[in-house]
C-alpha positions, 0 to 999 in steps of 0.5 A: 020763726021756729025754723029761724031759732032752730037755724040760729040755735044750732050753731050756738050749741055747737060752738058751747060744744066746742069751748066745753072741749076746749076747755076740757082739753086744757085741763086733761088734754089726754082723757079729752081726746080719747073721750072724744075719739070713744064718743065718735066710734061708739057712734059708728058702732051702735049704728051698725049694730042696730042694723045687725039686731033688727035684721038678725033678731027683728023689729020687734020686742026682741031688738028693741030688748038687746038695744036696751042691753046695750044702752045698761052697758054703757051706763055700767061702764061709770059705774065701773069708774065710780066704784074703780076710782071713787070707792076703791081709790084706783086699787083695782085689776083694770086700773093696771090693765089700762095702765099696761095697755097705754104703754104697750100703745105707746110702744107701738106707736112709737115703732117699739114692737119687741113686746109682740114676742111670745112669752118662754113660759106657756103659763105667761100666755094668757096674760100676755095675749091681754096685754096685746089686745089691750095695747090695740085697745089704746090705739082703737080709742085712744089714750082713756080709760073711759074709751076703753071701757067702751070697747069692753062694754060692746065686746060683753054686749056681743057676748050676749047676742052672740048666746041669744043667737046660739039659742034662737037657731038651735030653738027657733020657734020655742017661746023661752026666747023671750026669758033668754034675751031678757036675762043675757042682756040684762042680768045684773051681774052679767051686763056688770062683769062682762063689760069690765075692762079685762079678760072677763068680757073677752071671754064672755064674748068667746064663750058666746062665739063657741056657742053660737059656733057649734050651733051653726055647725051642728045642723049641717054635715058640711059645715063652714070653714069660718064656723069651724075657725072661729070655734077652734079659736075661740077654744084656743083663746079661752084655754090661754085665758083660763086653761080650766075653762078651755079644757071643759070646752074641748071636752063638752065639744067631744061630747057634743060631737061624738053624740051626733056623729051617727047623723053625720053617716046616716046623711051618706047616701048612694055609693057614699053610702059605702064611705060609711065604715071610713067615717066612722072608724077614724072618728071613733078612734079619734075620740077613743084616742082622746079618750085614752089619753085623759085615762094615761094623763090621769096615771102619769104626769110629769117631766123628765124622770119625775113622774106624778099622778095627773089625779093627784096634781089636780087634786092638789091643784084644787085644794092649795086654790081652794085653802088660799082663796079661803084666807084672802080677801078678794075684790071686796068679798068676804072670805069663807071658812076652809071646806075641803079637810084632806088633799084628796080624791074622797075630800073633793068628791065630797065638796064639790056639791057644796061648792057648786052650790056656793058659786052659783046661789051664794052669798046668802043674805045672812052671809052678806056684810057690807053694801057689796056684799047685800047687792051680790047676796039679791042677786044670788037669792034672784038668781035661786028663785029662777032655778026653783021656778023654772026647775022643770025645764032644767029637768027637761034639759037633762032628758034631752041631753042624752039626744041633743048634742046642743043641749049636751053641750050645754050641760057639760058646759055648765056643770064643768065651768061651776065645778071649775070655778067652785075651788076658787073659795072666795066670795069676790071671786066667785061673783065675778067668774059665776059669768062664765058658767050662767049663760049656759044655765040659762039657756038649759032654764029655757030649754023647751019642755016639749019639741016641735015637730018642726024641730025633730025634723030641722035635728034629724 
């Protein structure tokens, strides 16, 4: 008799199914179809990642743990919704991406290709870049906002497993893998701003291919070329999005590289032995000449016969950031009281402690003054008491990092990314880019305070 209800029962819903559809249909023919079209693919999709998280991460607490990520995601993308349209009445970044987006698709569905031409101006790149990739977006899922937030929601998961991953080979036997999985994928403000339709969760997921890049490369002498491609243009990608954050990359991946570039000759054995000096030479002149150049584009910058100290620029580069993010009201966040009193190299020296600090563990409570406001100031406070708690292993990074390019690479990572986004003076802002720079202080909170014998040898 159950099996004759069951029989009987499932043609029933599936035809209420159908008639919801329709229904829908009639009334937003648009948003139903790209509704639909999202809810197929996010099938597909969650399928295959499932079977890339249990074969990758295991069977265990771990899998079922970025799972559960993923799912935090896909409810945070009506959240995003509620907030955008309800809230804030549609006056919001991703109401005008998804807008850009939907007609770009429709000019390459309509055999329109002009606007795949390169921008005249490098500063335009960026923007441009997103422009595309979300005219793809539309074509993927359809002509809804809610389809594209799913991609959003999946690229700012992957982000997250792609740091996990980074972590787990560089530490695979360290008991921090259970602290690391747990706050890259379910941090609030990391699972909220990396799954935000828009450049946020794109770089997210780019920052965590690097990572994950660079720690497949690291062990081995003769590296991959798809690891070696997929570094450099993650890179490439990050310095068109956000050319601050890209150029503290290169610059944490000279580091990195330059640190383990001794165990890179000590692997020559035999009669390649005697390549050593021609290993070595270039490359220290490589990284010497790149050393050269940042010491002369600090002395002289400019065009033509204008000629302008690079210090300067960047100094006044960072004030006019710094005074006119401190007169604006961003996002829904407050404005902040103008900290930097001169354009100069003493006045950012001397900021730059509090700034830091601001853009990782600040709005205070105190400091908090609507709902927005209370829910960022609990997180920043959440997110101080777990630097104060596990400080030791912070300490541990910082011995480490003078013989451990991974650990190096984090470091710079994340004390250039925080410097980087500290001028932008502006609690709405900084709540929404401290995603960037708290992936890597999280992974130096994990770092190990002790390393195993397994480990020495897996970096020797």
């Amino acid at each position: 008799m159950q099996a004759v209800m069951t029989a009987m029962g499932t043609p029933v819903v599936g035809l209420l199914l159908a008639l919801v559809i329709a229904l829908c249909a009639v009334a937003e023919p648009e948003t139903t179809l790209g509704v639909a079209i999202g809810g197929a693919w996010t099938i597909l999709l969650v399928r295959k990642i499932r079977q890339v998280v249990r074969r990758s991460l295991g069977e265990g607490w771990l899998a079922r743990l970025a799972l559960a990520g993923l799912w935090i995601r896909f409810l945070t993308l009506w959240l995003h919704l509620v907030l955008g349209y309800l809230v804030y009445g549609g006056q919001v970044d991703f109401a005008v991406y998804f807008r850009t987006g939907s007609r770009f698709g429709q000019d390459i569905l309509s055999g329109n290709f002009a606007f795949f031409d390169l921008p005249s101006q490098p500063s335009d790149l960026g923007w441009a870049l997103l422009d595309r990739i979300l005219a793809l977006n539309y074509i993927l899922m359809g002509p809804s906002v809610v389809g594209m937030f799913l991609v959003s929601g999946l690229i700012g998961f992957l982000g997250s497993y792609l740091f996990v991953r980074a972590y787990q080979m560089m530490f695979p036997a360290a008991r921090e893998q259970r602290f690391v999985a747990l706050v890259l994928f379910t941090f609030p403000s990391l699972v909220f701003w990396s799954s935000l339709l828009g450049k946020d969760s794109w770089i997210f997921l780019l920052l965590g291919l690097s990572a994950y890049s660079l720690a497949k490369i690291l062990p081995t002498p003769a590296p991959q070329l798809r690891d070696v491609v997929a570094l450099a243009v993650s890179v490439l990608v990050i310095g068109a999005f956000r050319p601050q954050i890209g150029a503290s990359m290169v610059v944490a991946l000279l580091c990195a590289f330059s640190l383990r570039l001794p165990a890179y000759v000590r692997r020559l054995r035999g009669p390649a032995a005697y390549l050593r000096p021609v290993v070595v030479m270039p490359a220290l002149f490589l990284i010497l000449g790149l050393l050269a150049g940042v010491v002369a584009g600090l002395r002289t910058f400019g065009e033509g016969s204008e000629s302008l100290e690079l210090s300067d620029y960047l100094v006044h580069s960072a004030f006019n950031k710094h005074i006119g993010l401190a007169n604006e009201s961003l996002a829904g966040g407050s404005s902040l009281p103008v900290a930097i009193t001169e354009a100069s190299v003493l006045g950012i020296l001397q900021f730059i402690p509090l700034g830091m600090f601001t853009a990782l563990f600040r709005p205070l409570i105190t400091e908090a003054h609507n709902a927005v406001a209370v829910a960022a100031s609990l997180e920043s406070t959440a997110l101080l008491a777990i630097f104060l708690a596990r400080f030791p292993h912070f300490v541990a990074a910082l011995r480490r990092a003078p013989r451990d390019p991974f650990v190096l690479f984090t470091l710079v990572c994340f004390v250039m990314f925080t410097i980087a986004i500290s001028f932008e003076w502006n609690f709405g802002v900084l709540v929404r880019h401290r995603t960037m720079p708290m992936p890597f202080l999280f992974m130096l909170l994990a770092t190990p305070r002790r390393r195993s014998a397994s480990q020495e040898d897996s970096r020797a």
